[in-house]
C-alpha positions in Angstrom: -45.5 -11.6 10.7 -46.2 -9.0 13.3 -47.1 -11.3 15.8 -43.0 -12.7 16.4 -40.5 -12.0 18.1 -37.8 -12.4 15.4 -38.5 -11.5 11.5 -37.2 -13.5 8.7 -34.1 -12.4 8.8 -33.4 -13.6 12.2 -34.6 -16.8 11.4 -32.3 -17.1 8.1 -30.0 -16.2 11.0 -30.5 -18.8 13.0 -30.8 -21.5 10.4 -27.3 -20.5 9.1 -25.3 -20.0 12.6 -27.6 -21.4 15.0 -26.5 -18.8 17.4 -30.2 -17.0 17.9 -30.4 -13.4 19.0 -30.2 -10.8 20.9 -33.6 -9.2 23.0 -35.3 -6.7 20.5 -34.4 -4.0 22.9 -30.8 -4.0 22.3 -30.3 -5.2 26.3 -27.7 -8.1 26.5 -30.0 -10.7 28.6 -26.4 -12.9 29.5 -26.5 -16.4 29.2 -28.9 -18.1 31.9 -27.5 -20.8 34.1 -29.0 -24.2 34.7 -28.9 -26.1 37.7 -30.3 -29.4 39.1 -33.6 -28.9 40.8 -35.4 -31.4 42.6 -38.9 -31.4 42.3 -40.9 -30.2 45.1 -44.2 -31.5 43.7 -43.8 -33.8 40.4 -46.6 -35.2 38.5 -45.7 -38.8 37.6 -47.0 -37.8 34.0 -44.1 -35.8 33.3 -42.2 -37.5 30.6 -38.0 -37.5 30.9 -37.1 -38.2 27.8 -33.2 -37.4 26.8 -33.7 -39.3 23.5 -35.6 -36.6 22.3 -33.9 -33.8 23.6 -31.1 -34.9 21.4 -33.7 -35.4 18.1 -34.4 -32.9 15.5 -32.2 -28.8 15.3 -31.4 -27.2 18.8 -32.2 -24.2 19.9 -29.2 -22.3 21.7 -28.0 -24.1 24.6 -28.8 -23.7 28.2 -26.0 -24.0 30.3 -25.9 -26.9 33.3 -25.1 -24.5 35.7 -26.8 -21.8 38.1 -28.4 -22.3 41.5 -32.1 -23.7 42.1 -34.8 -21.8 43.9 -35.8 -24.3 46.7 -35.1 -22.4 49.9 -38.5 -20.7 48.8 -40.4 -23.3 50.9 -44.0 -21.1 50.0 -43.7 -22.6 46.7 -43.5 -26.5 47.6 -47.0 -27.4 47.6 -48.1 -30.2 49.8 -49.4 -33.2 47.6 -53.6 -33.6 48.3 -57.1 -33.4 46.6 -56.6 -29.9 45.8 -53.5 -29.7 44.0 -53.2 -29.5 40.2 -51.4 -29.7 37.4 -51.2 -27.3 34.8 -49.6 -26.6 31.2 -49.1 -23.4 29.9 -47.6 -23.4 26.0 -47.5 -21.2 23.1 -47.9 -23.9 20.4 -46.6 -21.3 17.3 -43.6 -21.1 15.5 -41.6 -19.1 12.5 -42.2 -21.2 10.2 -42.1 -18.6 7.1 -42.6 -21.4 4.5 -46.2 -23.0 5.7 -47.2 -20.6 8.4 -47.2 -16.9 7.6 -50.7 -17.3 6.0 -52.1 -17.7 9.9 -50.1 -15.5 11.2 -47.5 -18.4 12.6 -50.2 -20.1 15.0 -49.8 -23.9 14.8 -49.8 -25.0 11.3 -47.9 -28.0 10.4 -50.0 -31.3 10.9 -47.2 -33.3 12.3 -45.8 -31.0 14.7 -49.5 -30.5 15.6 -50.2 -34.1 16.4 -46.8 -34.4 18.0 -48.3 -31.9 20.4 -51.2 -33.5 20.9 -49.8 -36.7 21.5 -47.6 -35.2 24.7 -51.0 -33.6 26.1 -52.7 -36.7 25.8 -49.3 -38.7 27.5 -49.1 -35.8 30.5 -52.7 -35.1 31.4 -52.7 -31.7 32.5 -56.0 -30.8 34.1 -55.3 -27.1 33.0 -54.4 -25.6 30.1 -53.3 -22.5 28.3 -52.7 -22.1 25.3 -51.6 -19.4 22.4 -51.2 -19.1 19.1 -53.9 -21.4 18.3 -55.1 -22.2 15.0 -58.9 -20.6 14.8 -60.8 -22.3 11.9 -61.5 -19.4 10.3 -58.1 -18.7 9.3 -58.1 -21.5 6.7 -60.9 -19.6 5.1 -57.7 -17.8 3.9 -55.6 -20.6 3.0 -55.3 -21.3 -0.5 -54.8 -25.1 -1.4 -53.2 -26.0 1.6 -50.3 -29.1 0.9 -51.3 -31.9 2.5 -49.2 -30.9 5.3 -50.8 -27.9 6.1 -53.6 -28.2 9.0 -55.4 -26.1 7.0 -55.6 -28.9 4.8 -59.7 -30.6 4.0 -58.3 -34.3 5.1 -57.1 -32.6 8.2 -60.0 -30.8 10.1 -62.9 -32.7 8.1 -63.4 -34.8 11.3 -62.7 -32.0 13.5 -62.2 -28.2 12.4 -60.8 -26.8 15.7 -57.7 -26.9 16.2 -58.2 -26.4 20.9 -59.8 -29.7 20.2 -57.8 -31.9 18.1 -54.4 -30.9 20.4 -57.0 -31.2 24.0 -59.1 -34.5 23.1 -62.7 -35.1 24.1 -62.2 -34.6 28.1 -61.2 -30.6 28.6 -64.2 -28.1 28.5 -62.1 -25.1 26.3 -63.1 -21.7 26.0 -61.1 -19.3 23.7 -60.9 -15.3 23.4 -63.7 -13.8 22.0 -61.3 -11.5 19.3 -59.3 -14.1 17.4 -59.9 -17.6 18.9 -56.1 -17.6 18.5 -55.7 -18.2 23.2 -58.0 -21.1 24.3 -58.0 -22.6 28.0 -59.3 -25.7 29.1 -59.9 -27.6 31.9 -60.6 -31.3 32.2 -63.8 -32.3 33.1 -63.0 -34.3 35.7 -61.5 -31.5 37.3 -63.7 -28.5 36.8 -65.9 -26.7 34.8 -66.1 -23.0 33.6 -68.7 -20.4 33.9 -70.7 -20.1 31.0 -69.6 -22.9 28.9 -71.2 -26.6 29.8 -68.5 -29.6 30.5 -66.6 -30.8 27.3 -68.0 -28.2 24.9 -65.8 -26.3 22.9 -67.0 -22.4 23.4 -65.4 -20.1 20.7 -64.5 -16.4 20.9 -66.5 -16.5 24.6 -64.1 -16.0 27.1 -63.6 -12.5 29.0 -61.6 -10.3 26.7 -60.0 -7.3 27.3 -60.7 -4.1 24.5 -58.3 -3.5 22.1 -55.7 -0.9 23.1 -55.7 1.8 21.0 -53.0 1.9 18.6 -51.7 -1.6 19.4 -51.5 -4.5 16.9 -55.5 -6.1 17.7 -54.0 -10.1 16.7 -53.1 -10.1 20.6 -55.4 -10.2 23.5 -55.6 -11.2 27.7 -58.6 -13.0 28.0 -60.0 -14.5 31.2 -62.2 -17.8 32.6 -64.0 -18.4 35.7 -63.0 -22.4 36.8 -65.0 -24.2 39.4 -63.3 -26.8 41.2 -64.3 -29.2 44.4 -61.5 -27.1 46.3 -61.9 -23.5 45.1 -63.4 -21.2 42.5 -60.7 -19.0 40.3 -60.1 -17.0 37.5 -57.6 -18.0 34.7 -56.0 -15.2 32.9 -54.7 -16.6 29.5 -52.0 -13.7 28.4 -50.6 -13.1 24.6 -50.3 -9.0 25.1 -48.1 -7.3 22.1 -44.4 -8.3 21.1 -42.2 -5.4 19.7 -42.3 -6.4 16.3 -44.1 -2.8 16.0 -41.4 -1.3 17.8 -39.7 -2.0 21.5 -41.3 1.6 22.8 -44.8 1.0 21.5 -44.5 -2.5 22.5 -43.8 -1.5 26.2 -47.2 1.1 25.8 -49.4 -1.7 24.4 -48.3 -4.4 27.1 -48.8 -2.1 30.3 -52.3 -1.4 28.5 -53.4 -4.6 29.0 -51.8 -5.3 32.0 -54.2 -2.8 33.6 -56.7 -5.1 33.0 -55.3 -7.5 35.5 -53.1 -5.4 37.9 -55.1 -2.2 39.6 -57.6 -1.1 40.4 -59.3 -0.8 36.4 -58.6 -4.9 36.7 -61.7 -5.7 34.5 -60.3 -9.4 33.8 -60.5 -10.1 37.2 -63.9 -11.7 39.5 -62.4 -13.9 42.0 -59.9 -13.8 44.7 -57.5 -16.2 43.6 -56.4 -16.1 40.4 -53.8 -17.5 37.7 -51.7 -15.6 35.5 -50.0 -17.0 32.7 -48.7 -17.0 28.7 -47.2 -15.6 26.4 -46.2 -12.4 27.9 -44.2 -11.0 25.6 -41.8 -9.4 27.5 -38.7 -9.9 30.4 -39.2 -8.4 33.6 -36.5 -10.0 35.1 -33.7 -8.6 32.7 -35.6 -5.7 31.1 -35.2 -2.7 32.8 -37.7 -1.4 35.5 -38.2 1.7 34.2 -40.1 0.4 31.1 -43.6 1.0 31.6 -45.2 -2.7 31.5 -42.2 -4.3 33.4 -42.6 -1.3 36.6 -46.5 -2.2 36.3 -45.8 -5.6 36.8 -43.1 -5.2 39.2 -45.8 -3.0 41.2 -48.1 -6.2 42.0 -45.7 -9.3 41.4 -43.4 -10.1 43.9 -40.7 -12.8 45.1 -41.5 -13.1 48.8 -44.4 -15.4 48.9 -48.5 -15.8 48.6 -49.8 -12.4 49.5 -52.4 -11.8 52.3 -54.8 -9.5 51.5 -54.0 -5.9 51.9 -50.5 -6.4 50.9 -48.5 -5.1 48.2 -47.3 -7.0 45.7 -50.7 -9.3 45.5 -49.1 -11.6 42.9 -46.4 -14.2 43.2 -44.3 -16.4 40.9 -44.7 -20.0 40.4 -42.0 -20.1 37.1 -39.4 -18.1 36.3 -37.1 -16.7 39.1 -38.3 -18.8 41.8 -37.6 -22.1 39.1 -33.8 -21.2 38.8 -31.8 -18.4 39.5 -31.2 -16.9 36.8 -34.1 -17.8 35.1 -34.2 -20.5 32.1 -35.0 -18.4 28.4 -38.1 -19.7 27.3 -37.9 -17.9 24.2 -34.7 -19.4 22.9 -34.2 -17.1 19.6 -34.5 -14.1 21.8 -32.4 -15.6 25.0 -35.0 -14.0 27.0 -37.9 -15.2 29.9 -40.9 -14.3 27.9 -43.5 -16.8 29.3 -45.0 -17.1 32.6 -47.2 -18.1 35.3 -48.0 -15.9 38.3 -51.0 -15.5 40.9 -52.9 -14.7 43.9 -54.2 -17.1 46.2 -52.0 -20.2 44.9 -49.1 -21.9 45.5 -47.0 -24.3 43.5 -43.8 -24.6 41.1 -43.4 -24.5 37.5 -40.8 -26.2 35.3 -39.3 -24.8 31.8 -40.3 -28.1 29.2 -36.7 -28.2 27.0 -34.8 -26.5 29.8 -35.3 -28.1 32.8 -32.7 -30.6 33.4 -33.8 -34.7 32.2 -37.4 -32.7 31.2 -38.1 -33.0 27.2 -39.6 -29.9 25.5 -42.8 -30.3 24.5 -42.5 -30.7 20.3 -39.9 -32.9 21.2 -37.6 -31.4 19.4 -39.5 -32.8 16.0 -38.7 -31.5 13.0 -36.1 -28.4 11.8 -35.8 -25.1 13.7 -38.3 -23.1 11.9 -40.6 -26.1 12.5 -40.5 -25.9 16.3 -42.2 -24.0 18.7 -40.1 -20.8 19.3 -41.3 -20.9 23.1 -40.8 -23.5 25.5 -43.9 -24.7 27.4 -44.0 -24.7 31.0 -45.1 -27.5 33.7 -46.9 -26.6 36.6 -47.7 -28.0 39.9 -50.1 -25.8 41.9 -52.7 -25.9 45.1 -54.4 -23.0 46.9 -53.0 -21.5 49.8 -54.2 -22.8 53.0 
């Protein structure tokens, strides 16, 4: 349970008002704006699907209004061999009644395959994601209903979870702590150090220590991908929530942000590299003065792909520079907690379930505490020239 956002009683909450919540931290994050933004790179995968938008609970509703973020012309990649598309997604969810035995990673075989089933359809050649069910957690699971994806029918063919939502094609590599954040990259597209194409290498990616005193379920990991256009590192981030408290919960984050930002950046090998996840926290309506959101602040910026030697290094493909202000992609807490930053890329990123004519990625399957309580995001990205 420590590992959300929002406790049980939010989600009793929810289920009885549909209203959602305010940010743990007491700050009222207003209601984001939504506006029409046309696409400066889209994948021809992307599904539009209104149909399902209107399927299944809602979450609280984003409003059609707000202003895009296109006169940022750094972040329209030009369509060519070394462009990319990328999905970035925790796939857990509060669901109290199957899930709280796996600490609310992915549980529910339906929602699961439905998931699966939108990979396959979009194709990302990247992928990030948290709150994976790790194969050992069933070891816990006592008679699992034949819902569960704990359950024997379900993982006899295939026990990992990375695998049954990626297919056959992506080589995945997950943290080395709790297998619960897995990347992968299609072959076809690349491979990462230390794993050979289309294997599935558990608990083997870059991992940063535990910070003292901090809840050890979350973790910033990090891959090294090889592709024909560049090498880079992929930093797969699920730092702490607040659920042990909003001031410890600032501490624990800006921990392991130092692993990435600064000069005690451990995570980090290449020159370019992506950020992105679960990140657990707001920086654009939390305040400054927090601890992780001035770290951040310190070395991710709004003005474009740094050059070397300048300060911030790190720039924004989601988020502010998607839509002004930016789309909640946590949806019980009305907040931006997801995100995808870096150095030495360019590109744009679009909020799945948000994003005007753009379905979320459960497609809206199944009743609130059944859905993912994050919505995924779609990138388009290429290295700077």
């Amino acid at each position: 349970m420590s590992r959300k956002w929002c406790w049980l009683a939010i989600c009793l909450v929810i289920l009885t008002t549909s209203t959602g919540c305010d940010s743990s931290n007491g700050d009222d994050p207003g209601e984001p704006d939504a506006g029409d933004l046309t696409d400066a790179a889209d994948s021809a995968d992307v599904v539009e699907d209104t149909d399902a938008a209107d399927a299944g609970q809602q979450w609280p509703e984003q409003d059609q209004r707000g202003e895009d973020a296109l006169g940022l012309e750094w972040q329209m990649p030009e369509a060519g061999d070394d462009s990319f598309s990328a999905l970035v997604a925790n796939v857990g969810n509060i669901d109290f009644r199957r899930c709280n035995d796996v600490a609310f990673n992915l549980c529910w075989t339906e929602m699961e395959q439905t998931i699966a089933g939108r990979i396959a359809e979009l194709a990302p050649d990247v992928v990030l994601l948290q709150e994976v069910l790790d194969p050992q957690q069933c070891a816990a699971v006592q008679n699992p209903p034949a819902d569960h994806a704990c359950h024997p029918d379900h993982t006899a063919n295939e026990p990992s979870q990375a695998r049954r939502l990626l297919g056959a094609d992506y080589t995945i590599v997950c943290d080395d702590r709790n297998g619960y954040e897995c990347v992968g990259v299609r072959t076809d597209v690349g491979s990462i150090d230390g794993c050979e194409p289309g294997v599935l290498c558990e608990r083997s990616a870059r991992t940063a220590p535990p910070v003292e005193g901090c809840d050890e379920g979350f973790t910033l990991s990090a891959v090294t991908v090889h592709t024909d256009a560049a090498s880079f590192d992929i930093v797969n981030g699920h730092p702490p929530s607040d659920a042990g408290g909003a001031t410890e919960g600032r501490e624990c984050r800006k921990g392991y942000f130092e692993h990435v930002f600064g000069p005690d950046a451990s995570l980090v090998t290449s020159d370019k590299v992506l950020v992105g996840g679960d990140l657990n926290f707001d920086p654009f309506r939390q305040s400054e003065d927090y601890p992780d959101v001035a770290l951040w602040s310190a070395h991710v910026g709004l003005d474009g792909p740094a050059q070397a030697g300048d300060s911030p290094s790190f720039a924004y493909h989601s988020g502010i520079v998607e839509h002004d202000p930016p789309y909640w992609t946590s949806p019980i807490s009305k907040t931006t907690l997801d995100h995808v930053v870096s150095r030495g890329l360019i590109g744009r990123c679009k909020t799945m379930g948000a994003h005007p004519g753009l379905a979320p990625l459960d497609m809206a399957v199944g009743e609130q505490l059944e859905r993912l309580d994050h919505l995924a995001l779609w990138c388009q990205l290429s290295f700077e020239p």
